[in-house]
PyMOL Python script that loads the backbone (N, CA, C, O; Angstrom):
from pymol import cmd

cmd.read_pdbstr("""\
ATOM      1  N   UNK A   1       0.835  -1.175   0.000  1.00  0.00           N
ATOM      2  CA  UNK A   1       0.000   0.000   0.000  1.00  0.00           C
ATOM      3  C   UNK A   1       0.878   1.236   0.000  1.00  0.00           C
ATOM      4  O   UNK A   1       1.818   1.287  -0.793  1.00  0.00           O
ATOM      5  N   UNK A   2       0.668   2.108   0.728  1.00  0.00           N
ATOM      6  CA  UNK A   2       1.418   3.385   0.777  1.00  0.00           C
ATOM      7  C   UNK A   2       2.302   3.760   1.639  1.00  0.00           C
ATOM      8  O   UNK A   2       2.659   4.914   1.874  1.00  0.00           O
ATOM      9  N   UNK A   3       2.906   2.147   2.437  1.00  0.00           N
ATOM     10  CA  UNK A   3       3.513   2.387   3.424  1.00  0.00           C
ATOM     11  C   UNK A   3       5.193   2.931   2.843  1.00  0.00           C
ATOM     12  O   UNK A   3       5.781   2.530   1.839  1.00  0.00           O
ATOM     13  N   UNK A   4       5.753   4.149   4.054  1.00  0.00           N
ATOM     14  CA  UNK A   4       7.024   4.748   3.670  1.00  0.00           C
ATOM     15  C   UNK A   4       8.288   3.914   3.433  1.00  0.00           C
ATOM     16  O   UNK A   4       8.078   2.709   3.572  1.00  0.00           O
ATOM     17  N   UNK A   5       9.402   4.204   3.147  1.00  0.00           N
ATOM     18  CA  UNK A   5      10.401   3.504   3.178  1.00  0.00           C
ATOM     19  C   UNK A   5      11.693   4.599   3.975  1.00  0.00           C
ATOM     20  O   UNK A   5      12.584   3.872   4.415  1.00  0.00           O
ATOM     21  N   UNK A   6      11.884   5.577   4.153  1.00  0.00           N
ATOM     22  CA  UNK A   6      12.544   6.696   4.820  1.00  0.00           C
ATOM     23  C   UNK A   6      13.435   6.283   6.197  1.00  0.00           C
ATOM     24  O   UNK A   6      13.031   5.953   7.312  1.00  0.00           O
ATOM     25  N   UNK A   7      14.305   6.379   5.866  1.00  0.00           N
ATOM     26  CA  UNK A   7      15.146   5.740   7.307  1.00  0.00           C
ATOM     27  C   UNK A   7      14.415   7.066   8.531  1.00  0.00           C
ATOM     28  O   UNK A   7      13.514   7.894   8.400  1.00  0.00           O
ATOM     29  N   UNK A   8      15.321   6.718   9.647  1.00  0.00           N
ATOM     30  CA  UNK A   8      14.781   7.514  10.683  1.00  0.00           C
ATOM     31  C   UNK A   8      15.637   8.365  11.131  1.00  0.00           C
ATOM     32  O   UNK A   8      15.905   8.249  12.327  1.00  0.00           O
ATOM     33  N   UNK A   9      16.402   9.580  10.274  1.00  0.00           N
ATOM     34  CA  UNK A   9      17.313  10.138  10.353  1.00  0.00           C
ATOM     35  C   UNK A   9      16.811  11.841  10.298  1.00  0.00           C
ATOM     36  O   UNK A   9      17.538  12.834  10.320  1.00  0.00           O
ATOM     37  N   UNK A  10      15.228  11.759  10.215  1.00  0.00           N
ATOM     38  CA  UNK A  10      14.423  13.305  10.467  1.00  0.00           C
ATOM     39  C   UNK A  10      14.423  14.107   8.899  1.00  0.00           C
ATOM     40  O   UNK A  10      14.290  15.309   8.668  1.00  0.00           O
ATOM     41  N   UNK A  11      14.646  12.838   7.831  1.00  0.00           N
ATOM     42  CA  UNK A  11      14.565  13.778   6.775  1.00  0.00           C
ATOM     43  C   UNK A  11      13.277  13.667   6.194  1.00  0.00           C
ATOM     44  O   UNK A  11      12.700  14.460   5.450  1.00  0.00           O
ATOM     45  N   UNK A  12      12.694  11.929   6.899  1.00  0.00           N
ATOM     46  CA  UNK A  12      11.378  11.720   5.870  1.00  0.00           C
ATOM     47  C   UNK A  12      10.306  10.994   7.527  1.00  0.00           C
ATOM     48  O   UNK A  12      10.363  11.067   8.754  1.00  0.00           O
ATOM     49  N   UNK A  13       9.333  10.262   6.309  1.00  0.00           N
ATOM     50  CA  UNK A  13       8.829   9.384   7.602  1.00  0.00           C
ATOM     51  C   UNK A  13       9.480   8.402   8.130  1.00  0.00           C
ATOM     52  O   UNK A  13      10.337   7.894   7.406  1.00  0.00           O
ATOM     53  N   UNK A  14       9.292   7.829   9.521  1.00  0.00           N
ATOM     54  CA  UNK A  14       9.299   6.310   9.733  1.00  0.00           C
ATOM     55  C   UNK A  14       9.007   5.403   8.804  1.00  0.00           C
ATOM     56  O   UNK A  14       8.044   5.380   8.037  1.00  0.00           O
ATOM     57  N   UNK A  15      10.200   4.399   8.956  1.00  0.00           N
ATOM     58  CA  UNK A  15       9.476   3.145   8.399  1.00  0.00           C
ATOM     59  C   UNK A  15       8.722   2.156   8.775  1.00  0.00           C
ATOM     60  O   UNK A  15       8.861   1.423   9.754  1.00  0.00           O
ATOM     61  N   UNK A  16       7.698   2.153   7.751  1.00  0.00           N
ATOM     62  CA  UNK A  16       6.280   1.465   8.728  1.00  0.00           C
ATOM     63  C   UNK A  16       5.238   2.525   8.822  1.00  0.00           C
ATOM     64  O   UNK A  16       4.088   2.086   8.792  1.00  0.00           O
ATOM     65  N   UNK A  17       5.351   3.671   8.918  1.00  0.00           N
ATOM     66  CA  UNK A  17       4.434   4.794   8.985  1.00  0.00           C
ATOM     67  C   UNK A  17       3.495   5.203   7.635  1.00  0.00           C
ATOM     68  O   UNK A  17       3.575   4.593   6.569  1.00  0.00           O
ATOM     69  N   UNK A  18       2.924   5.925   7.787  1.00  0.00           N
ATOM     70  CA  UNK A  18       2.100   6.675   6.873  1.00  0.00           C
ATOM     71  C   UNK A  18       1.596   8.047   7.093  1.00  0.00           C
ATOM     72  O   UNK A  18       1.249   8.528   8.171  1.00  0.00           O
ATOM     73  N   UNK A  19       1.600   8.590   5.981  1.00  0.00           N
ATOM     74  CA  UNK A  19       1.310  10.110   5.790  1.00  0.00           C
ATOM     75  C   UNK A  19      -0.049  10.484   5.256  1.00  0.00           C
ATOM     76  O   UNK A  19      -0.306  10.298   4.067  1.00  0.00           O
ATOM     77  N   UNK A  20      -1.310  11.229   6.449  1.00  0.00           N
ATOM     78  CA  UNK A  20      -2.420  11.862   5.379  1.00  0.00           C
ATOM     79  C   UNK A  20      -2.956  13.281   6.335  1.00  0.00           C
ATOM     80  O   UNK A  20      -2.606  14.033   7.245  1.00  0.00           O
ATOM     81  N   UNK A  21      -3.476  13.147   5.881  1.00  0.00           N
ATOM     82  CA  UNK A  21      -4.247  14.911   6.441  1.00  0.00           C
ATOM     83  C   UNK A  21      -5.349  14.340   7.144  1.00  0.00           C
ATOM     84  O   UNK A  21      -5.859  13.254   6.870  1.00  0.00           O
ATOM     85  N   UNK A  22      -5.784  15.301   8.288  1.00  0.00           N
ATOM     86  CA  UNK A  22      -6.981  14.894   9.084  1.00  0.00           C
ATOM     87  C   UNK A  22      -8.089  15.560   8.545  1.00  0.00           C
ATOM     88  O   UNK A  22      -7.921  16.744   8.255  1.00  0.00           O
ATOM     89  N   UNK A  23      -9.408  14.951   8.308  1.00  0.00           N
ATOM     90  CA  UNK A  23     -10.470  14.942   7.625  1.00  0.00           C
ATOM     91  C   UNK A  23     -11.749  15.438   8.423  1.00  0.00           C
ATOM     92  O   UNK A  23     -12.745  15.990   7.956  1.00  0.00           O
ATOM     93  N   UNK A  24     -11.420  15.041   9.998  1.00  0.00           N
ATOM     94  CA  UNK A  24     -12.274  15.287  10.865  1.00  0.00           C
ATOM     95  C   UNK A  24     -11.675  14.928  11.839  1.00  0.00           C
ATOM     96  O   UNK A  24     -11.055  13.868  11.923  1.00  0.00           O
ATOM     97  N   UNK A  25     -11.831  16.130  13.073  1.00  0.00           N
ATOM     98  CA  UNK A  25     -11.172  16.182  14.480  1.00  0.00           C
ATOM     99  C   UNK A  25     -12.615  16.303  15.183  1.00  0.00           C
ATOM    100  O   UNK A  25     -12.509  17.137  16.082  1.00  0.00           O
ATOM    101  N   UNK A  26     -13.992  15.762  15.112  1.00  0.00           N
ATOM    102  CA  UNK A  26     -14.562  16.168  16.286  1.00  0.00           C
ATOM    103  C   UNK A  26     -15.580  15.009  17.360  1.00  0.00           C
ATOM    104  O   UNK A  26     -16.670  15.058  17.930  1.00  0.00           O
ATOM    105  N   UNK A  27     -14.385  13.954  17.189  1.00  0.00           N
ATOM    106  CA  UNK A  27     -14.749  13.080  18.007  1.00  0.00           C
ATOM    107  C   UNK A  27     -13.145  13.329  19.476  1.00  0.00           C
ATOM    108  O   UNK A  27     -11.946  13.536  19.294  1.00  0.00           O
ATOM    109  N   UNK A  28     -13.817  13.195  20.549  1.00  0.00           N
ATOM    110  CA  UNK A  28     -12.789  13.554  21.334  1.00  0.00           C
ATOM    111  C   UNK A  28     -11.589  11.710  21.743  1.00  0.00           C
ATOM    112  O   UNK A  28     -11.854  10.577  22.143  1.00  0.00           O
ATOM    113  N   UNK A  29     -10.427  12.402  21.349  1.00  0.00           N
ATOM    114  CA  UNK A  29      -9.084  11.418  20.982  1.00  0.00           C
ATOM    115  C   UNK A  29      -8.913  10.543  19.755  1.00  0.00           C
ATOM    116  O   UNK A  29      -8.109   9.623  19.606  1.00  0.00           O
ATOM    117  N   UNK A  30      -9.717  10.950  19.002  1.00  0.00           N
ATOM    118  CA  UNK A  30      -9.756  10.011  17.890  1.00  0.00           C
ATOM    119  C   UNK A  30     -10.086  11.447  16.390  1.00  0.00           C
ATOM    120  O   UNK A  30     -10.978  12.294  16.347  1.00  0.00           O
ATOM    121  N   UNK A  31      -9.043  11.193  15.467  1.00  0.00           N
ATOM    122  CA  UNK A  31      -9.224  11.909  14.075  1.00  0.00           C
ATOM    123  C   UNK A  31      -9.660  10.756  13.182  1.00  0.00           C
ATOM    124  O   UNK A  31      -9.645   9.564  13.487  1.00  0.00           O
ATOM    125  N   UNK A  32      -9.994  11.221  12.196  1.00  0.00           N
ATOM    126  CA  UNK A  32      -9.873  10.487  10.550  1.00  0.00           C
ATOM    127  C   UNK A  32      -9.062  11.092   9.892  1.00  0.00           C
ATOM    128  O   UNK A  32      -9.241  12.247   9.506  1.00  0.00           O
ATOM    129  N   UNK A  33      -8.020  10.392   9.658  1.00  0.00           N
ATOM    130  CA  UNK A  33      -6.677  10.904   8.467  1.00  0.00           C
ATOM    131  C   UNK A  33      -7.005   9.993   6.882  1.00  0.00           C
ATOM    132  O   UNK A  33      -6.901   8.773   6.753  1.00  0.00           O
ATOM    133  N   UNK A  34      -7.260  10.607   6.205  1.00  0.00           N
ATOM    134  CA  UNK A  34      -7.100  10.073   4.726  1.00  0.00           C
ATOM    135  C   UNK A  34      -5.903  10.350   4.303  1.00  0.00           C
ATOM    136  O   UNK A  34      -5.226  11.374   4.394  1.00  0.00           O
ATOM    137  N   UNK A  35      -5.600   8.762   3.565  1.00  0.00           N
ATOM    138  CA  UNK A  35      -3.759   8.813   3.258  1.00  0.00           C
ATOM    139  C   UNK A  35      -4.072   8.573   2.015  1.00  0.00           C
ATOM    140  O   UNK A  35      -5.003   7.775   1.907  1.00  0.00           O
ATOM    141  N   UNK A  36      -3.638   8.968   1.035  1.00  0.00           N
ATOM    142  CA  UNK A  36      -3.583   8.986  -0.137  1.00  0.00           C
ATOM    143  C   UNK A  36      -2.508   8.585  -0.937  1.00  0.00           C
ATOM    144  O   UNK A  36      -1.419   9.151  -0.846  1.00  0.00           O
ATOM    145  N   UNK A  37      -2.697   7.720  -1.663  1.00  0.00           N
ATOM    146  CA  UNK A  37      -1.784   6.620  -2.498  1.00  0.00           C
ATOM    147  C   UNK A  37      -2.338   6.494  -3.678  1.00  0.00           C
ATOM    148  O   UNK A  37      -3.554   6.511  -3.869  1.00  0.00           O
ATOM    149  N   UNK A  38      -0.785   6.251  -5.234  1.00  0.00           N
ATOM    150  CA  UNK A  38      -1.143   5.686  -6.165  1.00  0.00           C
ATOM    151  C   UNK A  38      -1.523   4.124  -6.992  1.00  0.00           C
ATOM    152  O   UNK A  38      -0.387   3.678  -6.825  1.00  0.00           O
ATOM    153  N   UNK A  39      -2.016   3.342  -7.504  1.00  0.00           N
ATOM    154  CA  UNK A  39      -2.180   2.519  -7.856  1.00  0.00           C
ATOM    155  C   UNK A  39      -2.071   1.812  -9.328  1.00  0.00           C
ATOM    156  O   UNK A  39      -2.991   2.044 -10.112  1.00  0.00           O
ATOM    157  N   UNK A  40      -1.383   1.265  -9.598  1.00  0.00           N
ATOM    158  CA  UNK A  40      -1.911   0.701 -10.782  1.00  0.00           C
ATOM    159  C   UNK A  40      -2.499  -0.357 -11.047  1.00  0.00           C
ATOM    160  O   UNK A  40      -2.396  -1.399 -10.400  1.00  0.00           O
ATOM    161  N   UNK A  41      -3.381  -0.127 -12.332  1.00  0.00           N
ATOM    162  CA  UNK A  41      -4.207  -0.721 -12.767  1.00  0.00           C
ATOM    163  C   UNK A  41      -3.881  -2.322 -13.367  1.00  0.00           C
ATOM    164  O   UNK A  41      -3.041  -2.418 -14.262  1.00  0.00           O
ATOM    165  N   UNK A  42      -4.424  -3.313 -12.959  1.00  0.00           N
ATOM    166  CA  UNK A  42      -4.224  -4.621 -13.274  1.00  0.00           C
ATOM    167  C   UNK A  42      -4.168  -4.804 -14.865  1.00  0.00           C
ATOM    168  O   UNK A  42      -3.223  -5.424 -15.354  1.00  0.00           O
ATOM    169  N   UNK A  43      -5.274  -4.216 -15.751  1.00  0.00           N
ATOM    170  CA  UNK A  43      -5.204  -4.660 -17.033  1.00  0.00           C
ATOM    171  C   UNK A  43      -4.398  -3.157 -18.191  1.00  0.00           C
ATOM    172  O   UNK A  43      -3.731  -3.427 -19.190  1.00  0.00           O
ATOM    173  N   UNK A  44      -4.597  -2.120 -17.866  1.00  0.00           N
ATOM    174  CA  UNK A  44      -4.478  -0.827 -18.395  1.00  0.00           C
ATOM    175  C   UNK A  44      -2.779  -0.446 -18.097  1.00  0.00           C
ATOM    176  O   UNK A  44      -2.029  -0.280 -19.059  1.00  0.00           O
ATOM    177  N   UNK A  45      -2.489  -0.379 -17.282  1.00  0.00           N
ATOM    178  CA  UNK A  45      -1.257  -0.251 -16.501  1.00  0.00           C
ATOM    179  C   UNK A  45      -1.402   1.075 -16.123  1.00  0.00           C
ATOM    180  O   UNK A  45      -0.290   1.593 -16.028  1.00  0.00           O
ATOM    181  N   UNK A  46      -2.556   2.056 -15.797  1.00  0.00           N
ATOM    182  CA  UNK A  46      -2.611   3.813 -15.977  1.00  0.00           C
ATOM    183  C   UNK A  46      -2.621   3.693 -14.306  1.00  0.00           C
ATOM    184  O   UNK A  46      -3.253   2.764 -13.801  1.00  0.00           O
ATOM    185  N   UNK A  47      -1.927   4.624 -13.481  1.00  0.00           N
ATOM    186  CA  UNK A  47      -1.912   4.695 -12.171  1.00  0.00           C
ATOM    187  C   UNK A  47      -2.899   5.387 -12.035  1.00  0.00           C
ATOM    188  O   UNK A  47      -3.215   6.217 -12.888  1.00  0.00           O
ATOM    189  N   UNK A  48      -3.819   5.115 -10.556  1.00  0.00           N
ATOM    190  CA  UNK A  48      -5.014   5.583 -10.388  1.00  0.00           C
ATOM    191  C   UNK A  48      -4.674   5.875  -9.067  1.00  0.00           C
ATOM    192  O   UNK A  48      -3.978   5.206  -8.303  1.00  0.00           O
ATOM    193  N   UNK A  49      -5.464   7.376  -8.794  1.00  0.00           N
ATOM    194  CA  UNK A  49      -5.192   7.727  -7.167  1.00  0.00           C
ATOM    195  C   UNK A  49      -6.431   7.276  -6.322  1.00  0.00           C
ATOM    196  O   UNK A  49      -7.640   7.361  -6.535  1.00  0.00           O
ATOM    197  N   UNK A  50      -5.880   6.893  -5.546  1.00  0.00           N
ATOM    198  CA  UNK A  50      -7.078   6.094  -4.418  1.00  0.00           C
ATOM    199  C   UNK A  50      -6.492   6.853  -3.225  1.00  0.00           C
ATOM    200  O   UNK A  50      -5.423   7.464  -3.231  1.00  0.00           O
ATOM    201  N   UNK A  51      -7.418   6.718  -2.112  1.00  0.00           N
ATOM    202  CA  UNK A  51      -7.189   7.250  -0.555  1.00  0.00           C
ATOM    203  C   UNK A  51      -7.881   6.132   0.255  1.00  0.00           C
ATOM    204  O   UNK A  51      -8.834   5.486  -0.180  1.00  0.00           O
ATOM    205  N   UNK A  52      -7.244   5.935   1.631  1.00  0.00           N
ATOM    206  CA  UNK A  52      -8.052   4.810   2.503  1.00  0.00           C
ATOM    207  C   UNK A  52      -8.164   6.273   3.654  1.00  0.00           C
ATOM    208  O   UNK A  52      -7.655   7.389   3.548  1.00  0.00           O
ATOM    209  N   UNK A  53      -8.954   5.747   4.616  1.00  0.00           N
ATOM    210  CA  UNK A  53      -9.457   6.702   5.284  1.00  0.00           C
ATOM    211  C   UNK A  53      -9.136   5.814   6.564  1.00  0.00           C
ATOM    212  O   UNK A  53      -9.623   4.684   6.600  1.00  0.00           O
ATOM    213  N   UNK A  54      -8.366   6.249   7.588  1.00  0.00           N
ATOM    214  CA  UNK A  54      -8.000   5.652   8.695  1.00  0.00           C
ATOM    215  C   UNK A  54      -8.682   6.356  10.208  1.00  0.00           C
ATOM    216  O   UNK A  54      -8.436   7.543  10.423  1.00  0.00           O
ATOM    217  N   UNK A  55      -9.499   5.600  11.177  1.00  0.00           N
ATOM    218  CA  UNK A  55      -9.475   6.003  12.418  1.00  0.00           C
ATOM    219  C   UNK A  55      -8.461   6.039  13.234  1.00  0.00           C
ATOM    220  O   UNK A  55      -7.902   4.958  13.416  1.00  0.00           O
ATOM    221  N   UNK A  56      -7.853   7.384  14.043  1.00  0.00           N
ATOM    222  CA  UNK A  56      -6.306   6.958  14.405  1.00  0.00           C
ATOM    223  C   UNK A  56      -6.869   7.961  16.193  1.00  0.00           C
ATOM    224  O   UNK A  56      -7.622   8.819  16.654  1.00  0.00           O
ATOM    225  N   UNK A  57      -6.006   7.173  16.456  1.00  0.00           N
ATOM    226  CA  UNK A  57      -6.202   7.404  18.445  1.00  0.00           C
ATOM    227  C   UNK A  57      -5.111   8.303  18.549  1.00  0.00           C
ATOM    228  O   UNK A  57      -4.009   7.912  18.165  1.00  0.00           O
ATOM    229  N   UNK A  58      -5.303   9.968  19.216  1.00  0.00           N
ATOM    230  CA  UNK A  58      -4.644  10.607  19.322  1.00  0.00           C
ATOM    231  C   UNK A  58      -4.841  11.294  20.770  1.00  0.00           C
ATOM    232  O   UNK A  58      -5.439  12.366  20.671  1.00  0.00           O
ATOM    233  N   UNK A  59      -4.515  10.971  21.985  1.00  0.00           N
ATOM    234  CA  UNK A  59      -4.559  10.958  23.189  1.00  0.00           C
ATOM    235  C   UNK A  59      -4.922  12.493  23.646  1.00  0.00           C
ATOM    236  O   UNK A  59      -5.766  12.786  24.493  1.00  0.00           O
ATOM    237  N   UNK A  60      -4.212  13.288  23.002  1.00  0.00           N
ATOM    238  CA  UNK A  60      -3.964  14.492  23.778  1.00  0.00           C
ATOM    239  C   UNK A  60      -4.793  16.109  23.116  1.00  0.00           C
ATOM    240  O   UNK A  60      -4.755  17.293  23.449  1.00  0.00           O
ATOM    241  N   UNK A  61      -5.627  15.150  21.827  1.00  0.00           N
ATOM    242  CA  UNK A  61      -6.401  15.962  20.916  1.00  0.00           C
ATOM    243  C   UNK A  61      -5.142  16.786  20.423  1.00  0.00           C
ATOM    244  O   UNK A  61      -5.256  17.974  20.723  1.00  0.00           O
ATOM    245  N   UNK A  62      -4.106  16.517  19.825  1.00  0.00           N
ATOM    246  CA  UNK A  62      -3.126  17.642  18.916  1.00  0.00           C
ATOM    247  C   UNK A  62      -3.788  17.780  18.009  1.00  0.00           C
ATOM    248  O   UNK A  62      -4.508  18.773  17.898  1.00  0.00           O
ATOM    249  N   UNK A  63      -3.731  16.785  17.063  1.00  0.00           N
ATOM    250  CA  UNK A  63      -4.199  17.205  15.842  1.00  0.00           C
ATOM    251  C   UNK A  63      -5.411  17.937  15.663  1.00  0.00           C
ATOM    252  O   UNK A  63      -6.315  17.947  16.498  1.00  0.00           O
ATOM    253  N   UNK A  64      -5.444  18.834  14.077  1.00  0.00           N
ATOM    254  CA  UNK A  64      -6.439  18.930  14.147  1.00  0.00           C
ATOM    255  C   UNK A  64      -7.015  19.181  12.290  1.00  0.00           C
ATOM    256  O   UNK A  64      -6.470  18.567  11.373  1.00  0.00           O
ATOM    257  N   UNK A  65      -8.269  20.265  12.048  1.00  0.00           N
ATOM    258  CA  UNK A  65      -8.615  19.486  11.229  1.00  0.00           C
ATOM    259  C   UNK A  65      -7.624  20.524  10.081  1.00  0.00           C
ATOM    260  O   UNK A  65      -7.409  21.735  10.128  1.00  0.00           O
ATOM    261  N   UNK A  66      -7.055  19.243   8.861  1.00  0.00           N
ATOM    262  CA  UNK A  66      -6.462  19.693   7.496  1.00  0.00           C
ATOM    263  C   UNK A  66      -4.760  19.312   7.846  1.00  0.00           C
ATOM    264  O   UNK A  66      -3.904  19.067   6.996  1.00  0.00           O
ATOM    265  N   UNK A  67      -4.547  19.349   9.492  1.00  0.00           N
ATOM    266  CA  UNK A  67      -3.003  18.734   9.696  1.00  0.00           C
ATOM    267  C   UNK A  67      -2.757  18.092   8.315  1.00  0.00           C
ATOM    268  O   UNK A  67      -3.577  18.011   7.400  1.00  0.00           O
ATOM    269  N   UNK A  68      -1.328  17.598   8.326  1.00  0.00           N
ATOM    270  CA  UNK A  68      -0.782  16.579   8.105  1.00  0.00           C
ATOM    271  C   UNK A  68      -0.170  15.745   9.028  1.00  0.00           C
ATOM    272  O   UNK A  68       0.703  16.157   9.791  1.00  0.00           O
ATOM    273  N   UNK A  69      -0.657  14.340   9.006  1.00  0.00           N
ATOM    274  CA  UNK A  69       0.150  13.778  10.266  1.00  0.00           C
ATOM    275  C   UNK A  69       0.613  12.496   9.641  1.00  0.00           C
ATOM    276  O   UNK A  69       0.403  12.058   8.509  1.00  0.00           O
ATOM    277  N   UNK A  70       1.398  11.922  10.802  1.00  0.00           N
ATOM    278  CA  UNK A  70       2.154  10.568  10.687  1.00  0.00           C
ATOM    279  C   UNK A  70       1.085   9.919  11.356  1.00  0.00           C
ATOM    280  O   UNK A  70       0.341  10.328  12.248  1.00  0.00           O
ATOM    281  N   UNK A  71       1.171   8.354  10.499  1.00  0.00           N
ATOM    282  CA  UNK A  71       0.378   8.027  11.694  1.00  0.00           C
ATOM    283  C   UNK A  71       1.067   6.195  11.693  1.00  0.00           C
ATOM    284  O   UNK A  71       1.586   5.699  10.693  1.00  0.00           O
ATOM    285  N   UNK A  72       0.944   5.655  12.671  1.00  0.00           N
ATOM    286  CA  UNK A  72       1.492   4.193  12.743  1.00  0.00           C
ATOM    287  C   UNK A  72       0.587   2.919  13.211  1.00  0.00           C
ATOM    288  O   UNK A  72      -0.274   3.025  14.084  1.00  0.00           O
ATOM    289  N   UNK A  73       0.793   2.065  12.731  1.00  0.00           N
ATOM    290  CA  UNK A  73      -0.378   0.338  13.090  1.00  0.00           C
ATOM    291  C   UNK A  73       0.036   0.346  14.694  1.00  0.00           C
ATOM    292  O   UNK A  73       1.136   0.646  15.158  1.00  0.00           O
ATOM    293  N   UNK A  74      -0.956   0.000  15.294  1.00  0.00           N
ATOM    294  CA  UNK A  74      -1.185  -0.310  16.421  1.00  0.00           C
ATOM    295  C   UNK A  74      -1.774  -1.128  17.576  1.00  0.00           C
ATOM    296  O   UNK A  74      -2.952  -1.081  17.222  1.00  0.00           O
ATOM    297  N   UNK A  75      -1.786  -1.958  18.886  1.00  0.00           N
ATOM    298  CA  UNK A  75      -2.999  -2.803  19.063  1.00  0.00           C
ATOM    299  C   UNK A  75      -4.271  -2.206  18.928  1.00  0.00           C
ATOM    300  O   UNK A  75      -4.416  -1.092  19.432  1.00  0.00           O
ATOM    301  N   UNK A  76      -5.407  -2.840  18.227  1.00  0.00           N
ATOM    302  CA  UNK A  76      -6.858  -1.935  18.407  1.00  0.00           C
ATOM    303  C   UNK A  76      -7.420  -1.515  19.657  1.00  0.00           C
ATOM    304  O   UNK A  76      -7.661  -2.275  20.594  1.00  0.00           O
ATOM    305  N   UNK A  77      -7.604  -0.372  19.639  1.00  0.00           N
ATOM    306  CA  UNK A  77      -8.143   0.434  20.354  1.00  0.00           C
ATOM    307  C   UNK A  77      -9.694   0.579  20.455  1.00  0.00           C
ATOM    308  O   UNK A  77     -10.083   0.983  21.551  1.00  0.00           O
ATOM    309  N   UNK A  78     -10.375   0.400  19.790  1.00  0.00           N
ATOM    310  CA  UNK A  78     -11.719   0.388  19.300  1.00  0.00           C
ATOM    311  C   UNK A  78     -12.193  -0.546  18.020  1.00  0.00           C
ATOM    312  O   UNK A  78     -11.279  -1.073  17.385  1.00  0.00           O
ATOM    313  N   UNK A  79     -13.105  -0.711  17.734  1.00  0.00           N
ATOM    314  CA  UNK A  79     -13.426  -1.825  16.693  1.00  0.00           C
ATOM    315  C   UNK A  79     -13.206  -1.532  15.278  1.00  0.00           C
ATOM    316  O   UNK A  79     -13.427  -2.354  14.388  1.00  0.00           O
ATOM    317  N   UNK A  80     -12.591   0.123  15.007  1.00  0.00           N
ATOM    318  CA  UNK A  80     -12.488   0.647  13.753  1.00  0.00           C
ATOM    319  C   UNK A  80     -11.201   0.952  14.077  1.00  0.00           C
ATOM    320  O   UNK A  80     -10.418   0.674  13.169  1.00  0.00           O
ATOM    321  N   UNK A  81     -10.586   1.538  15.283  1.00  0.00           N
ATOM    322  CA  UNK A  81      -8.927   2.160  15.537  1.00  0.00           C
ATOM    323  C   UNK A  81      -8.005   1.612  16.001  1.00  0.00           C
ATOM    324  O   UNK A  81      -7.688   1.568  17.189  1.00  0.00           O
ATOM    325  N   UNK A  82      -7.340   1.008  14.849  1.00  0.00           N
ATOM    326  CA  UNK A  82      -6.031   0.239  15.385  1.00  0.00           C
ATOM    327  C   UNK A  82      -4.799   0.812  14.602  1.00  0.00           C
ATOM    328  O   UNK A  82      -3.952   0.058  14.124  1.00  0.00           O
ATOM    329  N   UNK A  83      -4.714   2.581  14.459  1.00  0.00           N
ATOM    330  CA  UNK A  83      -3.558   3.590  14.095  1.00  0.00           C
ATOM    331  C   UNK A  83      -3.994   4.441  15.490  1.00  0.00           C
ATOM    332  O   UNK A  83      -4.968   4.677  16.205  1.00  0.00           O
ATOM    333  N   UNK A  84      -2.176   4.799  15.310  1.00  0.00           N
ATOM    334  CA  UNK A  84      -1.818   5.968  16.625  1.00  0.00           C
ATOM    335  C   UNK A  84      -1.215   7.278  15.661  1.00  0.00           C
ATOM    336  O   UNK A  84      -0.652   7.132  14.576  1.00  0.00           O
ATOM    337  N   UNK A  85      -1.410   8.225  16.157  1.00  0.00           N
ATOM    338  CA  UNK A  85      -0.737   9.347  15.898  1.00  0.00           C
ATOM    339  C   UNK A  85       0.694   9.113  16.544  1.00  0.00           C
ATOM    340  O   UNK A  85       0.871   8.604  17.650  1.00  0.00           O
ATOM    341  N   UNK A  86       1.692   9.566  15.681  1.00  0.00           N
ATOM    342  CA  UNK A  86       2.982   9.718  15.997  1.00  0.00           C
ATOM    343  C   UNK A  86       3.570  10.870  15.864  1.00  0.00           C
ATOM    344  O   UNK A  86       4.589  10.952  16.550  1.00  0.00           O
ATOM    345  N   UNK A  87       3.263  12.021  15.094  1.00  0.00           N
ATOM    346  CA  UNK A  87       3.390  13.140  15.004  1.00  0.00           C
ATOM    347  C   UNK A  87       2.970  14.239  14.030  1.00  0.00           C
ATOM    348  O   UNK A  87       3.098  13.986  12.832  1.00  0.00           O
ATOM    349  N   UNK A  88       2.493  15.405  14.388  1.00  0.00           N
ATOM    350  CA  UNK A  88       1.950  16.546  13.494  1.00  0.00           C
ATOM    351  C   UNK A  88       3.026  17.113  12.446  1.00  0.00           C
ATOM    352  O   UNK A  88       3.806  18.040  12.665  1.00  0.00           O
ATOM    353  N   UNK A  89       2.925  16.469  11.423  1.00  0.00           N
ATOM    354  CA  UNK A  89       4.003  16.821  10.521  1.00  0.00           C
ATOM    355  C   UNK A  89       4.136  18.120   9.813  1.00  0.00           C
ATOM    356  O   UNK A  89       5.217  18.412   9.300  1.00  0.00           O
ATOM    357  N   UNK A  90       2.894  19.096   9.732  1.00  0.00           N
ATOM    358  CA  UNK A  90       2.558  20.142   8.884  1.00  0.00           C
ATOM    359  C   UNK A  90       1.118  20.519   9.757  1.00  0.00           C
ATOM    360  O   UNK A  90       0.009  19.988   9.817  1.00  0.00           O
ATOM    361  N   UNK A  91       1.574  21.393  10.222  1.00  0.00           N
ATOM    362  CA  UNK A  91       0.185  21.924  10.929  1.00  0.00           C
ATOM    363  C   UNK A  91      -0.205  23.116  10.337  1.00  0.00           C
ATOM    364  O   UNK A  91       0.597  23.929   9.878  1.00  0.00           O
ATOM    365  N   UNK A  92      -1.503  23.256  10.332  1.00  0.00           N
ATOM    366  CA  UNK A  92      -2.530  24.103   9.205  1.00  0.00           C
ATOM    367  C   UNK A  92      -2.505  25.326   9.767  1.00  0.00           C
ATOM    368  O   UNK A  92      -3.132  26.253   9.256  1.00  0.00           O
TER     369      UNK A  92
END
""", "prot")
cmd.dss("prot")
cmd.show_as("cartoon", "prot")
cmd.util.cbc("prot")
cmd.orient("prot")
């Protein structure tokens, strides 16, 4: 999927992480980040942009809405949130 490859040397993301913008901040500790990734097509070969839309557990309400954040897999937290916020990468 759209997961990074960036060592951990502060130039890019974690590896293992993912990058999207928050979509909605108004459930309290919990955003929706849509991460957005390209795809190609099985028969065409034309890359197609798709987005997955992630529930991610963010303890301390940082984020908020249009951020860009990191976000990482986690044990589930709820029956839809098993991503954590790891950090506000671009704040709005």
């Amino acid at each position: 999927m759209a997961q990074t490859t960036e060592t951990q040397t502060g130039r890019g993301p974690l590896v293992g992480t993912l990058v999207g913008v928050v979509t909605s901040d108004k459930r309290d500790k919990t955003r929706s980040v849509d991460v957005n990734y390209s795809d190609k097509h099985a028969k065409y070969g034309k890359y197609l942009r798709r987005s997955t839309r992630y529930q991610v557990h963010d303890e301390n309400n940082i984020a908020k809405l249009g951020d860009t954040v990191e976000i990482a897999a986690c044990r589930p937290m709820s029956k839809t949130k098993t991503f954590r916020l790891v950090k506000v990468v671009n704040a709005k």
